[in-house]
Residue, then its C-alpha position, 0 to 999 in steps of 0.5 A: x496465471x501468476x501476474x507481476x507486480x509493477x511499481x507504476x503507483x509509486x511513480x505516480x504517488x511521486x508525480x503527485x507529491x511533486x506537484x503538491x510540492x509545487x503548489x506548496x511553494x507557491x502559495x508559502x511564496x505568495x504568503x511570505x510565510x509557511x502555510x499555517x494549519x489553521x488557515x484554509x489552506x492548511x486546513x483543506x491540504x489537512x482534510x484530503x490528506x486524511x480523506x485519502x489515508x480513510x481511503x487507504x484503510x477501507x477500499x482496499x480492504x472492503x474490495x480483498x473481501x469481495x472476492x466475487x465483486x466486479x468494481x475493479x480488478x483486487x490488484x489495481x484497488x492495491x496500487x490505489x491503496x498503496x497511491x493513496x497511502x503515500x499521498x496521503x500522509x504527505x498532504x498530512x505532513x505539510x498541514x502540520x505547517x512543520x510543528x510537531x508538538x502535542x497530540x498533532x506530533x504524535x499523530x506525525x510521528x504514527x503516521x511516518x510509523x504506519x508508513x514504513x511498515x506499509x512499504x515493509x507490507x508491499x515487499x513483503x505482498x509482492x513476494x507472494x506469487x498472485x494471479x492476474x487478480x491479485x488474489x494469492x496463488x494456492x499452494x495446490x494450484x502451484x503443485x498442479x502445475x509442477x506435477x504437470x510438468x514433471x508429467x510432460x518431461x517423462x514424455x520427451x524425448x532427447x530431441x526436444x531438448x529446447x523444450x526440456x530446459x525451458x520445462x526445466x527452468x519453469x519447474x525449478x521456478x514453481x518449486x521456489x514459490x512453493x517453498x517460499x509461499x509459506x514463509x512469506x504468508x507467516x512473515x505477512x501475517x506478523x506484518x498484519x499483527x503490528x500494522x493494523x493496531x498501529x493503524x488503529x491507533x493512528x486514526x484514533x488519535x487522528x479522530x482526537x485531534x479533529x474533534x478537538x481542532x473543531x472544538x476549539x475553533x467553534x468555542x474560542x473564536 
């Protein structure tokens, strides 16, 4: 059974980005000012945001890999991934306290990069027709079903023609996922050739950026 994607973890990333938005406010409006990263507040909006970007890059992963695992369908842990994708980076923009220099911007400016290119990958994802699951649907599988319904429609007869022109249009619908089935998994794996070393980098230099914010508030306070 081919399964359609929604975009109900994008409206719900956008809910939570406006209520982060609101609570932001709030507080630069009872501090008079924007929230510094130093400060606990933006410390702490830092540390979830990154939290969630950790969560962006392992759950999902760890759960495609696992195909016969039971903790939660392949295709509710892509929506989590791509919610936590989006919140995740934001809460990361808002603890910048919009200052984007040093190691601190170029830590931003990887972030908005990696970003992008996972709404590039979503597109791209759900262009590939998947099961229920959400694991991809084999070409063989595709091709079974059109054989079987070139068999049915050698069956009919002229009378059934309700039933032939909605076997018709099933057929001519599997024979576009077939031709597009390998163009979009080429076009996926580029996508996978750029985005995971822009990943790594990204956390790299996040993990710089920490530890050297660790460092200099234990040796300079």
């Amino acid at each position: 059974m081919i399964a359609r994607h929604t975009n109900r973890e994008l409206w719900l990333a956008l809910l939570a980005i406006l209520l982060i938005s609101l609570l932001y406010g709030f507080v630069a409006v009872a501090w008079r000012s924007i929230p510094p990263a130093s400060d606990f507040f933006g410390h702490m909006i830092g540390i979830v945001g990154f939290c969630l970007m950790l969560m962006t890059e392992t759950l999902y992963s760890l759960r495609k890999r696992s195909r016969n695992a039971r903790w939660g369908r392949t295709s509710n842990w892509l929506s989590f991934h791509i919610f936590t994708g989006i919140v995740g980076p934001y809460m990361v923009l808002l603890h910048t306290s919009w200052r984007f220099n040093g190691l601190a911007g170029a830590v931003t400016l990887m972030t908005f990069i990696v970003v992008i290119s996972g709404f590039i990958g979503r597109y791209i994802y759900t262009s590939i027709p998947r099961t229920a699951d959400g694991f991809e649907a084999e070409t063989a599988a595709i091709e079974q079903e059109l054989a079987a319904i070139q068999s049915t429609l050698q069956t009919l007869n002229s009378s059934q023609m309700s039933r032939i022109r909605n076997l018709r249009k099933q057929h001519i619908a599997l024979r576009r996922q077939a031709n597009s089935l390998a163009m979009a998994r080429r076009l996926l794996a580029v996508w996978h050739a750029v985005h995971i070393p822009i990943g790594m980098a990204l956390f790299a230099a996040a993990f710089v950026h920490i530890a050297a914010a660790l460092y200099y508030a234990t040796f300079f306070h």
